[in-house]
Biopython code that builds the backbone (N, CA, C, O; Angstrom):
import numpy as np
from Bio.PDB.StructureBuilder import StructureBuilder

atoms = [
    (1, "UNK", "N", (0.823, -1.180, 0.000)),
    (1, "UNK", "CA", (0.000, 0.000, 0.000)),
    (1, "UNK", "C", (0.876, 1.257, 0.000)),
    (1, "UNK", "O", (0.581, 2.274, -0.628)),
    (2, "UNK", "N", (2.044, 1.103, 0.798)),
    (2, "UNK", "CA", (2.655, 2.245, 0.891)),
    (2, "UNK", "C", (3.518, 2.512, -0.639)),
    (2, "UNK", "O", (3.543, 3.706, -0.938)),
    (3, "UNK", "N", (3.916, 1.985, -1.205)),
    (3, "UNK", "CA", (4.415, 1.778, -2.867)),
    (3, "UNK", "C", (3.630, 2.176, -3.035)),
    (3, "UNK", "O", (3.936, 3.350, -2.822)),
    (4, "UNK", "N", (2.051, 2.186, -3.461)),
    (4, "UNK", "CA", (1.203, 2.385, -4.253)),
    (4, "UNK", "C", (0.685, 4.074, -4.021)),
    (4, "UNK", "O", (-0.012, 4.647, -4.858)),
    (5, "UNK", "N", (1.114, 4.665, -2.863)),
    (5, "UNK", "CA", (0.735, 5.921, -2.730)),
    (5, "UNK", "C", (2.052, 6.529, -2.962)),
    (5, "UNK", "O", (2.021, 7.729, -3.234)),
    (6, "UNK", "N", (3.186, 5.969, -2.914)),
    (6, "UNK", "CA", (4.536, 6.779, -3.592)),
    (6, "UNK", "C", (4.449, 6.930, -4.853)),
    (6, "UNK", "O", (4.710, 8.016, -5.372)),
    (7, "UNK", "N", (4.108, 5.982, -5.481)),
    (7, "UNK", "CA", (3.820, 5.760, -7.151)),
    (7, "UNK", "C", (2.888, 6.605, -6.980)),
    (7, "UNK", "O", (3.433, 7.656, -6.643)),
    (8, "UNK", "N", (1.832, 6.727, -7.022)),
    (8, "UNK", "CA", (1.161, 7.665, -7.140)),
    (8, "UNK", "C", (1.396, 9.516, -7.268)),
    (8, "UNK", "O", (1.158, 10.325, -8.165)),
    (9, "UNK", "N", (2.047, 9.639, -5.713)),
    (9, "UNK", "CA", (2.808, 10.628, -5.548)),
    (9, "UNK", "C", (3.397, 10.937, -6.672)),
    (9, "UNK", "O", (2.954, 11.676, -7.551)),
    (10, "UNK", "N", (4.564, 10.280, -6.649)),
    (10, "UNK", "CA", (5.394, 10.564, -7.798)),
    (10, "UNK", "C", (4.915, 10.486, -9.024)),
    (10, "UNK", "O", (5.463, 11.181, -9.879)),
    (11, "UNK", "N", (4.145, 9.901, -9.282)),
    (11, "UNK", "CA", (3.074, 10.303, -10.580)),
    (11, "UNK", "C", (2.804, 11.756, -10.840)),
    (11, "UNK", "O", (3.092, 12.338, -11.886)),
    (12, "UNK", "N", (2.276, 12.241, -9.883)),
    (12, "UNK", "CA", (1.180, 13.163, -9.559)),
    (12, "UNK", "C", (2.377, 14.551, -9.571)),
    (12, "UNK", "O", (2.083, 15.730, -9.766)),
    (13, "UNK", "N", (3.487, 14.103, -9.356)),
    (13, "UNK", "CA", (4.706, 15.058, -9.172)),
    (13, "UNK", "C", (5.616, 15.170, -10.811)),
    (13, "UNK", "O", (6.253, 16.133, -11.237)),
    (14, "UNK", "N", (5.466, 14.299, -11.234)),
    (14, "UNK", "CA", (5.752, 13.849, -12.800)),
    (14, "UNK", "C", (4.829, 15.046, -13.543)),
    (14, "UNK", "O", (5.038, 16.089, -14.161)),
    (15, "UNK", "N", (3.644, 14.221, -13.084)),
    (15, "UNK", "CA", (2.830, 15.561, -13.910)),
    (15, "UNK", "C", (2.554, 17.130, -13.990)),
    (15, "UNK", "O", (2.467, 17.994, -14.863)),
    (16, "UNK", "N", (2.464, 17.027, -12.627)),
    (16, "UNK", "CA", (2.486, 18.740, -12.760)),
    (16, "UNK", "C", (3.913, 19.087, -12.863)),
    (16, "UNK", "O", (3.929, 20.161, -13.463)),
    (17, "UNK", "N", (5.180, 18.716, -12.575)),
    (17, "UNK", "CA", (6.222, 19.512, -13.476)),
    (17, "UNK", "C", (6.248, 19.335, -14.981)),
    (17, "UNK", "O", (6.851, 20.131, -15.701)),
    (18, "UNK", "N", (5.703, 18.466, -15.370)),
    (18, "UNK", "CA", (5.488, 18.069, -17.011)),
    (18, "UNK", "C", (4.547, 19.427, -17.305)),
    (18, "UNK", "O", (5.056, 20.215, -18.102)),
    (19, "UNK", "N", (3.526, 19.716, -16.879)),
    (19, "UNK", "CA", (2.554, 20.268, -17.039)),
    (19, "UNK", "C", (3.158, 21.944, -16.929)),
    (19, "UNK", "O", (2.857, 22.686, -17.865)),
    (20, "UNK", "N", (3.961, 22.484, -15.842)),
    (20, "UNK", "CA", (4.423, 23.599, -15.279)),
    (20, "UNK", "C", (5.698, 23.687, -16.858)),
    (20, "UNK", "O", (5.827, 24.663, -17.597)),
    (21, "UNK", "N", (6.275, 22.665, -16.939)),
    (21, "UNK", "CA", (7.601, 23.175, -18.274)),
    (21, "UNK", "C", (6.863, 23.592, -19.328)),
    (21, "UNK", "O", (7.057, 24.719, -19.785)),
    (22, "UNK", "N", (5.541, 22.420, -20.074)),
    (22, "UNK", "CA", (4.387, 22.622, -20.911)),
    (22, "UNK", "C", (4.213, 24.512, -20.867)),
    (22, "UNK", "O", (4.504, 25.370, -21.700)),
    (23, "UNK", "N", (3.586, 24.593, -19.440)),
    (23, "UNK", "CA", (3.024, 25.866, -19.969)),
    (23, "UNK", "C", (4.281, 27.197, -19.663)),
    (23, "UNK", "O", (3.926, 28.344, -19.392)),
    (24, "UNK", "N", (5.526, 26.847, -19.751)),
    (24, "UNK", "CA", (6.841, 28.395, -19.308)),
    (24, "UNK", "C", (6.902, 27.823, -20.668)),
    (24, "UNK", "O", (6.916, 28.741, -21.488)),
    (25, "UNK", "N", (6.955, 26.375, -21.359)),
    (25, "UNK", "CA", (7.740, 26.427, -22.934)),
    (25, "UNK", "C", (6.967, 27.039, -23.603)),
    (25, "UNK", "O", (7.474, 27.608, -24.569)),
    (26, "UNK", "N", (5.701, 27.171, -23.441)),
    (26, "UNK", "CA", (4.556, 27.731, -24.215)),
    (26, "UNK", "C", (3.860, 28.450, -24.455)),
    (26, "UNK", "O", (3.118, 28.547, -25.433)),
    (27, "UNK", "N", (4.085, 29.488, -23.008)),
    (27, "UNK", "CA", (3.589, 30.945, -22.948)),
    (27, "UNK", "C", (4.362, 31.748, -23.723)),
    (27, "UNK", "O", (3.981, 32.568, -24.558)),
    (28, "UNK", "N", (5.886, 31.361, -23.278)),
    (28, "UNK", "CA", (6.108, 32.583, -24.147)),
    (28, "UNK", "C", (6.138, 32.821, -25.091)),
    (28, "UNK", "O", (5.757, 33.843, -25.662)),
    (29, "UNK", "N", (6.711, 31.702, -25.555)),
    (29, "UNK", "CA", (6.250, 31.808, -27.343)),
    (29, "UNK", "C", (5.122, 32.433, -27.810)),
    (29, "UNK", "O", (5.122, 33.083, -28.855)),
    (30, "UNK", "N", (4.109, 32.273, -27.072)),
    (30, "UNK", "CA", (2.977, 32.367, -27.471)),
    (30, "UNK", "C", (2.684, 34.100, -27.102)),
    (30, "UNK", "O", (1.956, 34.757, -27.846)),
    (31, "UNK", "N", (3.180, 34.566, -26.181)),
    (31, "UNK", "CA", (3.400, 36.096, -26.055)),
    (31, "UNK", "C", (4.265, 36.578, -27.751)),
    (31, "UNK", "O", (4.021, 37.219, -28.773)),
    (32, "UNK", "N", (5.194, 35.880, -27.226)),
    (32, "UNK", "CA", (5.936, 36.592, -28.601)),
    (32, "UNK", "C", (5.502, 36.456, -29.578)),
    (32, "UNK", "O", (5.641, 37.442, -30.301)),
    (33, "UNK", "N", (4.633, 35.065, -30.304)),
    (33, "UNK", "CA", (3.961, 35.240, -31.076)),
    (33, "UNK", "C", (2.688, 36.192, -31.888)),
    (33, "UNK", "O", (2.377, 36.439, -33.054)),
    (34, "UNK", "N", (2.080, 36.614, -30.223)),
    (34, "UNK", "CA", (1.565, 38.039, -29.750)),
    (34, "UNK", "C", (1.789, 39.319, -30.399)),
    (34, "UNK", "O", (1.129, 39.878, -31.274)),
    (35, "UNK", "N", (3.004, 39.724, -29.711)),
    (35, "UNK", "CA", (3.689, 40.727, -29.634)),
    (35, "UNK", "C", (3.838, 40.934, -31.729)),
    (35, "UNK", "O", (3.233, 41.691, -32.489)),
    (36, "UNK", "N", (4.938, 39.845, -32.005)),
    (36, "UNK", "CA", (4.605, 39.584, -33.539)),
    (36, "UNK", "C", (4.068, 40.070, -34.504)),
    (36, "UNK", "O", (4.401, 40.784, -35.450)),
    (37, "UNK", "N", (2.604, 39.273, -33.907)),
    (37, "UNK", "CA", (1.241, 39.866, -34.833)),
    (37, "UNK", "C", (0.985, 41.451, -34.972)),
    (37, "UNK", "O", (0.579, 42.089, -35.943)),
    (38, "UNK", "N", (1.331, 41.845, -33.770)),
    (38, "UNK", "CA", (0.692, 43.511, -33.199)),
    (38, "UNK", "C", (1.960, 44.134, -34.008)),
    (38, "UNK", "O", (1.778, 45.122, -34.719)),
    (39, "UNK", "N", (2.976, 43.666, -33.915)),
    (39, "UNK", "CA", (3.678, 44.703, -34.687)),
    (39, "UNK", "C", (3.771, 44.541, -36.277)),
    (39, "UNK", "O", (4.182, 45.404, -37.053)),
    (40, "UNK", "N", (3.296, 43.229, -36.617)),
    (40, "UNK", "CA", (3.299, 43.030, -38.074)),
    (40, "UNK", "C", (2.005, 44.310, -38.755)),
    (40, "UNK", "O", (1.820, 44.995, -39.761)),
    (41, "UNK", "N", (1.441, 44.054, -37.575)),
    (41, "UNK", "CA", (0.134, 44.793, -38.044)),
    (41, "UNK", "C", (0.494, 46.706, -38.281)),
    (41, "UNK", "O", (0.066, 47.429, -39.180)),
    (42, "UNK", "N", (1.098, 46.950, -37.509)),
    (42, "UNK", "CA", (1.449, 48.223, -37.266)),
    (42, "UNK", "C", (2.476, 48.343, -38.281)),
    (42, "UNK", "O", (2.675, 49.514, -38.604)),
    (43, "UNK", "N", (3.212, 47.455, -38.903)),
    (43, "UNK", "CA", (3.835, 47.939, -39.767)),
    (43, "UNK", "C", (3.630, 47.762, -41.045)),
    (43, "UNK", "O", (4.285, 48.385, -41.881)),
    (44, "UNK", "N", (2.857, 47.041, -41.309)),
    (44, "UNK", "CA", (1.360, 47.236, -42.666)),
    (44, "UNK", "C", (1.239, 48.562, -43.142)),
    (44, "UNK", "O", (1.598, 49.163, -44.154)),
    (45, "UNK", "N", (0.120, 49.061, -41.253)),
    (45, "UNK", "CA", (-0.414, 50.173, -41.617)),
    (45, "UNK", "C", (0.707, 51.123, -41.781)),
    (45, "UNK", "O", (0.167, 52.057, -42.374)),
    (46, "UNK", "N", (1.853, 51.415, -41.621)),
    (46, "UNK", "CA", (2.957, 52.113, -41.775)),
    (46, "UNK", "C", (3.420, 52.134, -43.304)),
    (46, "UNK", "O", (3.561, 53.244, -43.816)),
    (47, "UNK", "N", (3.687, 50.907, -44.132)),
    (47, "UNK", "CA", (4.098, 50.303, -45.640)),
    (47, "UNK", "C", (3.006, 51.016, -46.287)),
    (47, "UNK", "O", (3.426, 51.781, -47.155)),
    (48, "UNK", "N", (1.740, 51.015, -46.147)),
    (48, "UNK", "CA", (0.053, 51.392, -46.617)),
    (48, "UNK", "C", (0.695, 53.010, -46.688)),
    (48, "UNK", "O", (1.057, 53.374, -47.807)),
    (49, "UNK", "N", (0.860, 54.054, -45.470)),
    (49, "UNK", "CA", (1.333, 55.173, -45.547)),
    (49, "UNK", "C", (2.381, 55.498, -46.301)),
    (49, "UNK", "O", (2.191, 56.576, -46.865)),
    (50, "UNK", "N", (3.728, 54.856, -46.621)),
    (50, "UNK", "CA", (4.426, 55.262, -47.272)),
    (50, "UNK", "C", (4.113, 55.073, -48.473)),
    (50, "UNK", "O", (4.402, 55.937, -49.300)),
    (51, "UNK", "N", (3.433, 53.871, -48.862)),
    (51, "UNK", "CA", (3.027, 53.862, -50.695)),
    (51, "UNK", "C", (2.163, 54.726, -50.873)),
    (51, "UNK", "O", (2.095, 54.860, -52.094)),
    (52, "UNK", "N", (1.179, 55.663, -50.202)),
    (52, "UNK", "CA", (0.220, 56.537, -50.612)),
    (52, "UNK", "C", (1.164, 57.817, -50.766)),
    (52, "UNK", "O", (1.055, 58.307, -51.891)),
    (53, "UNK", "N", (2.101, 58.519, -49.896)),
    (53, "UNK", "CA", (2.876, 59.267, -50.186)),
    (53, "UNK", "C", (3.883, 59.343, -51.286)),
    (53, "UNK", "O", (4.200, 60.422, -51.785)),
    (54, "UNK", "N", (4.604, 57.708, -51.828)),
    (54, "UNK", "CA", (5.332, 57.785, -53.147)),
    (54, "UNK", "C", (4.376, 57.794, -54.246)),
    (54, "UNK", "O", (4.774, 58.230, -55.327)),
    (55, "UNK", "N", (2.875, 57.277, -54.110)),
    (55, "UNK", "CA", (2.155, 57.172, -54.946)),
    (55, "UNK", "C", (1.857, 58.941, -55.681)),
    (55, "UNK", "O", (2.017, 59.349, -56.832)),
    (56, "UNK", "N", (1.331, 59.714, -54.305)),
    (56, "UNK", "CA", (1.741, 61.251, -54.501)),
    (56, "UNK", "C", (3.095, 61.839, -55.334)),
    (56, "UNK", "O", (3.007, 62.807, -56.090)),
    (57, "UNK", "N", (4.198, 61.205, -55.116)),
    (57, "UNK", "CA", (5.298, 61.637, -55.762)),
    (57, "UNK", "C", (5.459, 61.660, -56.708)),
    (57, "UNK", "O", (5.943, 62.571, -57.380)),
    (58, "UNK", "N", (4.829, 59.932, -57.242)),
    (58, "UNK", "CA", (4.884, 59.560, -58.906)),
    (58, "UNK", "C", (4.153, 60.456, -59.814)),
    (58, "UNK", "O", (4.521, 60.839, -60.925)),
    (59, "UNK", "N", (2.660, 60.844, -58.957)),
    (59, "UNK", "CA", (1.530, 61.729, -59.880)),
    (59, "UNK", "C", (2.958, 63.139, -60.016)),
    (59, "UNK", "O", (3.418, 63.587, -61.066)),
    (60, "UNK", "N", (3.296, 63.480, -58.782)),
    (60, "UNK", "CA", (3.964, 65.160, -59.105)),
    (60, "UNK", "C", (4.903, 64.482, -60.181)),
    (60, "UNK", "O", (4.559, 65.108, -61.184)),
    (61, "UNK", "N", (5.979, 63.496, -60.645)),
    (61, "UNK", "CA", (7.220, 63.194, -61.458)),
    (61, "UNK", "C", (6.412, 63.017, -62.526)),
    (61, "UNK", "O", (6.988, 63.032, -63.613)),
    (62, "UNK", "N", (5.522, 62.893, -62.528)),
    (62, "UNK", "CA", (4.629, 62.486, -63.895)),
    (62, "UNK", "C", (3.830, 63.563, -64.710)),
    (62, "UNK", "O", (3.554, 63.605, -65.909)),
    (63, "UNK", "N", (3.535, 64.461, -63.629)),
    (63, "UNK", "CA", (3.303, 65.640, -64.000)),
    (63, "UNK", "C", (4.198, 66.684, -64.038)),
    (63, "UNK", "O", (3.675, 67.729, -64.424)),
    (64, "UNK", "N", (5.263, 66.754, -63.793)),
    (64, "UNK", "CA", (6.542, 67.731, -63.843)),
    (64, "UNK", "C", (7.094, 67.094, -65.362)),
    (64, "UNK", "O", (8.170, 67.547, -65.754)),
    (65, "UNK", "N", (6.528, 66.251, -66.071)),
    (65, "UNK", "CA", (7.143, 65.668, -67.693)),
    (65, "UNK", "C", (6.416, 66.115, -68.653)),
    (65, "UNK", "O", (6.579, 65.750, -69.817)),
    (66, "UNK", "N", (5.538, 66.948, -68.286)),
    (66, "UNK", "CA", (4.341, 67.968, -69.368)),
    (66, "UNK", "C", (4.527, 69.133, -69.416)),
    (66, "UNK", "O", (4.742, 69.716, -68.353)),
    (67, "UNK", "N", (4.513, 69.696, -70.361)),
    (67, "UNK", "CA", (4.987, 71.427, -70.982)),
    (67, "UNK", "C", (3.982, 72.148, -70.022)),
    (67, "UNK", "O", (4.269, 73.244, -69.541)),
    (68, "UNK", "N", (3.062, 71.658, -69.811)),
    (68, "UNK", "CA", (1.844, 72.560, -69.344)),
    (68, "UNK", "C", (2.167, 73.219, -67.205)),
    (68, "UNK", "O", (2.085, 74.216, -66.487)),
    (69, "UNK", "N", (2.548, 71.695, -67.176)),
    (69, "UNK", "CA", (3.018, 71.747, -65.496)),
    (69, "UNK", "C", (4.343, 72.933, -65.463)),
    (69, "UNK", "O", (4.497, 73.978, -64.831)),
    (70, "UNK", "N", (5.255, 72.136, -66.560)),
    (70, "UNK", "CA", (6.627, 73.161, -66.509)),
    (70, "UNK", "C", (6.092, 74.732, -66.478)),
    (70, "UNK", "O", (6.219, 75.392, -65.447)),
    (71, "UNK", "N", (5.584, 75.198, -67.475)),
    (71, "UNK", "CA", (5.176, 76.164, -67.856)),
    (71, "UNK", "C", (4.264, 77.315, -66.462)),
    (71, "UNK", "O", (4.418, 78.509, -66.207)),
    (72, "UNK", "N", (3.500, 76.436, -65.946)),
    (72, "UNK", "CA", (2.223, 76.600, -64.860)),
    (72, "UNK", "C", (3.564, 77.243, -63.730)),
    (72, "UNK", "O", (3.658, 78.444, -63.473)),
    (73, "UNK", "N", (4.380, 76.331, -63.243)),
    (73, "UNK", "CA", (5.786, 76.633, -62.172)),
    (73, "UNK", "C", (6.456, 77.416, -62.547)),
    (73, "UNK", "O", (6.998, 78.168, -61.737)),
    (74, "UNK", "N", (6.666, 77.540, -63.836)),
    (74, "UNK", "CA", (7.921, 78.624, -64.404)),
    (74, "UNK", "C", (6.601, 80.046, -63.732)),
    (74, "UNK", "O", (6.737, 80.784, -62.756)),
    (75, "UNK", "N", (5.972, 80.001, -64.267)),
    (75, "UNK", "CA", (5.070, 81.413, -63.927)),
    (75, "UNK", "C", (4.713, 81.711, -62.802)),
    (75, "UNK", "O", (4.382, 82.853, -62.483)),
    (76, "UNK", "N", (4.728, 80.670, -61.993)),
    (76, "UNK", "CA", (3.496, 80.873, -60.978)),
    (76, "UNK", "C", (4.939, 80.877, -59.339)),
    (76, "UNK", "O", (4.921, 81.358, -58.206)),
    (77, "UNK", "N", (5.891, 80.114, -60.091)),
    (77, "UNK", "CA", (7.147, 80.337, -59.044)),
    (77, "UNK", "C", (8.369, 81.022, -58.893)),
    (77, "UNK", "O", (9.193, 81.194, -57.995)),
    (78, "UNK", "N", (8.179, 81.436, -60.345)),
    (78, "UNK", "CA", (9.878, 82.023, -60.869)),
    (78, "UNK", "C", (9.352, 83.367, -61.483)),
    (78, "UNK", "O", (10.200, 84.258, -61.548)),
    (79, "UNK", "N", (8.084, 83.667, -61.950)),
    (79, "UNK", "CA", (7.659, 84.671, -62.231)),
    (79, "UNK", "C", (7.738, 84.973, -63.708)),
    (79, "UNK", "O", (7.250, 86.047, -64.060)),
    (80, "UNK", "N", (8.432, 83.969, -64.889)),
    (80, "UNK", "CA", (8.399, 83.318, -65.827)),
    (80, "UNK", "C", (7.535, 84.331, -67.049)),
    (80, "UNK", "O", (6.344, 84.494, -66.783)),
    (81, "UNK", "N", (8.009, 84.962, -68.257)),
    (81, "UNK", "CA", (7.161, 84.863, -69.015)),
    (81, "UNK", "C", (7.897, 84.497, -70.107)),
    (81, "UNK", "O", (9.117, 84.556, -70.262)),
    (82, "UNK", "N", (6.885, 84.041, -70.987)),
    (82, "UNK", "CA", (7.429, 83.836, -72.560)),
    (82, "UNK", "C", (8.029, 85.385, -73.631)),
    (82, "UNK", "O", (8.214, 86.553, -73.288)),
    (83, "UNK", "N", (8.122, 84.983, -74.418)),
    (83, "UNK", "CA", (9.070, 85.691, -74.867)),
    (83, "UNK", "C", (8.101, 87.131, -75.727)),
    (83, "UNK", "O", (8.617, 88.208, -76.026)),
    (84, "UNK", "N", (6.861, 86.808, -75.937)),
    (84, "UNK", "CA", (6.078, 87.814, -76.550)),
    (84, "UNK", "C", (4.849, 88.792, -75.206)),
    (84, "UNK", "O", (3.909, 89.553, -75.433)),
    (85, "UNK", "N", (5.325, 88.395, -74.131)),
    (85, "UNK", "CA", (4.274, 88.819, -73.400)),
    (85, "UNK", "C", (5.048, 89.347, -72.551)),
    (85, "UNK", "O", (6.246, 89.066, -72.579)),
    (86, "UNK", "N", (4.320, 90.588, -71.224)),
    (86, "UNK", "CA", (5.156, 91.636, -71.123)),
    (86, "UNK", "C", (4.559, 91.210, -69.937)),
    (86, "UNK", "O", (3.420, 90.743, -69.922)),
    (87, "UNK", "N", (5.634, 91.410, -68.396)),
    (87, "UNK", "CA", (4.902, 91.601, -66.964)),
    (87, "UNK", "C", (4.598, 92.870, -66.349)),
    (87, "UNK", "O", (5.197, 93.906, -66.638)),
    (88, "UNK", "N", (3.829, 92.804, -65.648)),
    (88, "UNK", "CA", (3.683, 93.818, -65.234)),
    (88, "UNK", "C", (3.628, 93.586, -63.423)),
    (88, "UNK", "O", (3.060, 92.533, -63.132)),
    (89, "UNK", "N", (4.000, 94.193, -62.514)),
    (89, "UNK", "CA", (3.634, 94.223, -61.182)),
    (89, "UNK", "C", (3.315, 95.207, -60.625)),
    (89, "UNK", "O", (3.974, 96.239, -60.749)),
    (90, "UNK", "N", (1.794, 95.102, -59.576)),
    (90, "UNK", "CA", (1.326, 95.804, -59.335)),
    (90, "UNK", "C", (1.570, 95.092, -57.898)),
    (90, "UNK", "O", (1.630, 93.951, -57.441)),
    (91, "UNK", "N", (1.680, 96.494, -57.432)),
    (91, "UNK", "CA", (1.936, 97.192, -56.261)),
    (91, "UNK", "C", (0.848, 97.359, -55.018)),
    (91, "UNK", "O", (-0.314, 97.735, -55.175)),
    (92, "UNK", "N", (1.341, 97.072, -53.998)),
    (92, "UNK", "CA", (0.236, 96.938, -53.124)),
    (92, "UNK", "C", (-0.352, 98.410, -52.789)),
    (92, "UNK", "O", (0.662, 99.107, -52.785)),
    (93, "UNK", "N", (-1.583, 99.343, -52.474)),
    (93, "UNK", "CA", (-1.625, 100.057, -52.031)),
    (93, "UNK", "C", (-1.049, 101.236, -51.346)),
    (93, "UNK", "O", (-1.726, 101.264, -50.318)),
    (94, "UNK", "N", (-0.469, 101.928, -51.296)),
    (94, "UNK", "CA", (-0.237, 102.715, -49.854)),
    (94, "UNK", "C", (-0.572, 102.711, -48.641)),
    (94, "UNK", "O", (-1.774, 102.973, -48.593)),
    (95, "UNK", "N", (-0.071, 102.522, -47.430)),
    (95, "UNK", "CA", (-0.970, 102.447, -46.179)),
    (95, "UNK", "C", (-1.504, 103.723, -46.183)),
    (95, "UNK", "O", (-1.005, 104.595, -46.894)),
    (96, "UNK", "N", (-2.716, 103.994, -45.281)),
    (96, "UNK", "CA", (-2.954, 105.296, -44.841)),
    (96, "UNK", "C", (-2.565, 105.826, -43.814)),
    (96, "UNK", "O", (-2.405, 105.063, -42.861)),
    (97, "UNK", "N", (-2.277, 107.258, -43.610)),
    (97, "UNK", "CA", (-1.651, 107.828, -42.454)),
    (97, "UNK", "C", (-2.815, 107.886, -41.568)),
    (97, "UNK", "O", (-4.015, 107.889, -41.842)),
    (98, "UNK", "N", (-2.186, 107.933, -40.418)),
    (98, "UNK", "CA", (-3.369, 107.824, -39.456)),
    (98, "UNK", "C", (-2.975, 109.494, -38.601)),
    (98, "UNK", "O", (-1.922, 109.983, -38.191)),
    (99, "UNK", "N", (-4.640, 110.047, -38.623)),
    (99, "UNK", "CA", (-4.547, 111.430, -37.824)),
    (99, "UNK", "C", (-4.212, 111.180, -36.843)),
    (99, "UNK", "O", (-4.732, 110.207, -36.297)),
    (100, "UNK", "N", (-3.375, 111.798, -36.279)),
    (100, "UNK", "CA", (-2.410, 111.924, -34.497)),
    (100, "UNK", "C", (-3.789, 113.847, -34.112)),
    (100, "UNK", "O", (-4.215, 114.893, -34.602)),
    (101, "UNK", "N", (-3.788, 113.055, -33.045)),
    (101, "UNK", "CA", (-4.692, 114.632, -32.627)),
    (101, "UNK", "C", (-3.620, 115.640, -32.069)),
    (101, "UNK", "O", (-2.676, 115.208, -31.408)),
    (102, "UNK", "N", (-3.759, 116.934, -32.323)),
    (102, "UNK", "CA", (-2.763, 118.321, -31.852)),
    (102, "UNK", "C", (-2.957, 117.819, -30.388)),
    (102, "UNK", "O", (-2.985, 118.875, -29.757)),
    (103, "UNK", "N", (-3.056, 117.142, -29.791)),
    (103, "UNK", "CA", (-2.659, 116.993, -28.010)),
    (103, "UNK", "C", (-1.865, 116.648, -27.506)),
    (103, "UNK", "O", (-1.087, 115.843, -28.017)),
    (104, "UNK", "N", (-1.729, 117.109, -26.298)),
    (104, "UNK", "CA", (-0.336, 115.885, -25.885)),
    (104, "UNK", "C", (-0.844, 115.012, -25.668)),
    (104, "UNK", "O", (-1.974, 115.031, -25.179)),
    (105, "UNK", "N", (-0.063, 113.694, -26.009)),
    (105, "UNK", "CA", (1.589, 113.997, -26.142)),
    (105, "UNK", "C", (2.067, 113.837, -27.763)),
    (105, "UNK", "O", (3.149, 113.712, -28.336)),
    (106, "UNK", "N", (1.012, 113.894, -28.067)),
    (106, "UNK", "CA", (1.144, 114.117, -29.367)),
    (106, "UNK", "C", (2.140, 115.524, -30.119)),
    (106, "UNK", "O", (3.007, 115.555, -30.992)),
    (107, "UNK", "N", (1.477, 116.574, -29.257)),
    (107, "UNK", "CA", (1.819, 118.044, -29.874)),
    (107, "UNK", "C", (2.794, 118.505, -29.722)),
    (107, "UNK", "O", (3.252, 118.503, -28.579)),
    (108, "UNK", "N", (3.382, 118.977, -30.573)),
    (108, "UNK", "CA", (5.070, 119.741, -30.308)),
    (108, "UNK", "C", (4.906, 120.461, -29.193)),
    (108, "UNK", "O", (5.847, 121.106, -28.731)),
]
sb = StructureBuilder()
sb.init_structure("model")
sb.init_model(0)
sb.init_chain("A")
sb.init_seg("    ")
for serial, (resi, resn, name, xyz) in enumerate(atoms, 1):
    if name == "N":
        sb.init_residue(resn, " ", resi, " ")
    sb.init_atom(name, np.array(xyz, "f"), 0.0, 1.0, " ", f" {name:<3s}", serial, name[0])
structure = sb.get_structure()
């Protein structure tokens, strides 16, 4: 009888350290596997952002290869004209003077 409750014991001691290595070999992995996912994911949405911004780039490189774009920048940035047309710049306003009243501390 007394064998049969050591065996036992020791059974019972077999298993739950079997059981305790089971779940330290297996958590973590399984965290890190976790962790993994969450950042695979985050860096998707990151890859997604940068192709919409080169996608932007390609339209501007694609449009900077047309006379019309060149032309639109030469004028609109450099101040650009062609060779038969004349600029002209106009001038902002004058400010207006503002009346100071004869008082002090105004007044001589």
């Amino acid at each position: 009888m007394r064998s049969a409750v050591t065996r036992r014991l020791a059974f019972l001691g077999v298993t739950v350290a079997a059981v305790l290595a089971a779940l330290t070999l297996g958590v973590v992995p399984f965290r890190d596997w976790l962790e993994q996912r969450e950042r695979t994911a985050e860096l998707r949405v990151e890859v997604a952002e940068v192709e919409a911004v080169n996608r932007l780039y390609e339209e501007r490189i694609d449009a900077l290869k047309t006379d019309e774009e060149i032309e639109r920048r030469a004028r609109s940035e450099y101040n650009l004209i062609r060779p038969d047309e004349e600029a002209y710049a106009v001038l902002p306003p004058p400010r207006s003077e503002y009346l100071v009243p004869g008082i002090w501390p105004f007044a001589d």
